[in-house]
C-alpha positions as CSV (number, residue, x, y, z in Angstrom):
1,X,-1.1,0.2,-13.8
2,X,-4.9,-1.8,-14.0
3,X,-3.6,-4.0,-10.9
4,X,-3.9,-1.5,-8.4
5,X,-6.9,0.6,-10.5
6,X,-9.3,-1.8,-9.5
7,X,-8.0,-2.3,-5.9
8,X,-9.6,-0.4,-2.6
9,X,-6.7,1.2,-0.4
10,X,-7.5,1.3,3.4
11,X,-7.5,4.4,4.5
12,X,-4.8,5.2,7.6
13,X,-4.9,8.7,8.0
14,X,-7.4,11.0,10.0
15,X,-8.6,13.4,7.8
16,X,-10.5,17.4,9.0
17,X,-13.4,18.6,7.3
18,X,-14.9,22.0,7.5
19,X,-13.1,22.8,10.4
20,X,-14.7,21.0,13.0
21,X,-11.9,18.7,13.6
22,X,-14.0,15.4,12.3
23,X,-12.4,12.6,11.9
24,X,-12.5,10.4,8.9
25,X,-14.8,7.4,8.4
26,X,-12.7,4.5,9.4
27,X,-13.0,1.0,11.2
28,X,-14.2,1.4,14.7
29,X,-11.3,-0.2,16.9
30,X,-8.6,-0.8,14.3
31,X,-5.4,0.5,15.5
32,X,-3.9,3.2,12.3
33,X,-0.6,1.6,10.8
34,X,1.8,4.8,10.9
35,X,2.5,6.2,7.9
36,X,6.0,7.0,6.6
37,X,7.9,9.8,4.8
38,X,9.9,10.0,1.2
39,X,10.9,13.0,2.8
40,X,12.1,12.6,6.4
41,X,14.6,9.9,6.2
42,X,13.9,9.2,10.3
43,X,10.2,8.8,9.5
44,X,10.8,6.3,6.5
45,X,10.3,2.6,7.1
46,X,13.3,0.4,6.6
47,X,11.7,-1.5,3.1
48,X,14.2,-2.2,0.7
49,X,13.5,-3.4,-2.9
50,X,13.7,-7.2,-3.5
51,X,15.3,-6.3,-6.5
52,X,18.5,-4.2,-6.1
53,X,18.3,-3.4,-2.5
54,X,17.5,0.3,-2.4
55,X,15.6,2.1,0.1
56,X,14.2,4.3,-2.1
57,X,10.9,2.5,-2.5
58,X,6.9,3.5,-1.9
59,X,5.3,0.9,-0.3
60,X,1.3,0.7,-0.6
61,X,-1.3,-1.3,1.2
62,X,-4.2,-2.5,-0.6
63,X,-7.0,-4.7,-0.6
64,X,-8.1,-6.2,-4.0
65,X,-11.1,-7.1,-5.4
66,X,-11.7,-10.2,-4.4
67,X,-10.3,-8.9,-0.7
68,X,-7.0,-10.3,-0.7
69,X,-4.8,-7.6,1.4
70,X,-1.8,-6.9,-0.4
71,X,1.4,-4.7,0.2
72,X,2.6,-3.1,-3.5
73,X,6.0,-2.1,-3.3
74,X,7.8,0.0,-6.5
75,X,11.7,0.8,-6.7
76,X,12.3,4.3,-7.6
77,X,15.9,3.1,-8.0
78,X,15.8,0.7,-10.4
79,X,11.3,0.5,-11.4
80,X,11.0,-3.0,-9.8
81,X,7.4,-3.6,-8.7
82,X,5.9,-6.5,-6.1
83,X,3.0,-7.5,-4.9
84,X,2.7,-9.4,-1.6
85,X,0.6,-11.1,0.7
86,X,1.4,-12.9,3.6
87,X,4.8,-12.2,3.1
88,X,4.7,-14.4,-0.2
89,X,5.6,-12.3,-3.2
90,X,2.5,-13.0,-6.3
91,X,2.8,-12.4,-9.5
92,X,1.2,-10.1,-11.8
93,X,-1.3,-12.4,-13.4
94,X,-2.6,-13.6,-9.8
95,X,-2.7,-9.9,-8.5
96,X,-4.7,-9.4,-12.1
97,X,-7.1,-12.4,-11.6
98,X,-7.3,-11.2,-7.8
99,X,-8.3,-7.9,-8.9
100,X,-10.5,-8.2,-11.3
101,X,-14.4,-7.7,-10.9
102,X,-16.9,-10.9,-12.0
């Protein structure tokens, strides 16, 4: 997939190291979007797939190259993928051009 290979992902969860109960390095301030679960259906967000309307979907935020935020959503129903941003759906070739490094 070289559309999200050259994209950052923002980092949401706190991570530990050593023990010591650090927290990861992260933006001073910026609330942590909760994460969901593929496993826990009462954890999982209610996304569905613009396609065929399943549930069964990973949804990922990213930021791309040229720092466009974008959610990338995949169907593990029926392999449908989407990029969006600002709640307008881009196409691969924009994502491509957005991602790539000059």
């Amino acid at each position: 997939m070289p559309a999200t290979a050259s994209a950052d992902v923002r980092a949401t969860a706190t991570t530990t190291t050593g023990g010591r109960g650090r927290r990861g390095r992260g933006r001073a301030g910026v609330a942590p979007v909760p994460l969901g679960s593929l496993t826990q259906r009462e954890h999982r967000a209610a996304i569905t797939c613009r396609s065929c309307g399943s549930t069964r979907v990973t949804r990922l935020s990213l930021n791309l190259t040229d720092g466009t935020p974008v959610d990338f959503t995949s169907c593990h129903r029926c392999e449908h993928r989407t990029w969006e941003h600002a709640g307008a759906e881009l196409t691969v070739g924009t994502v491509l051009d957005r991602a790539r490094r000059d």
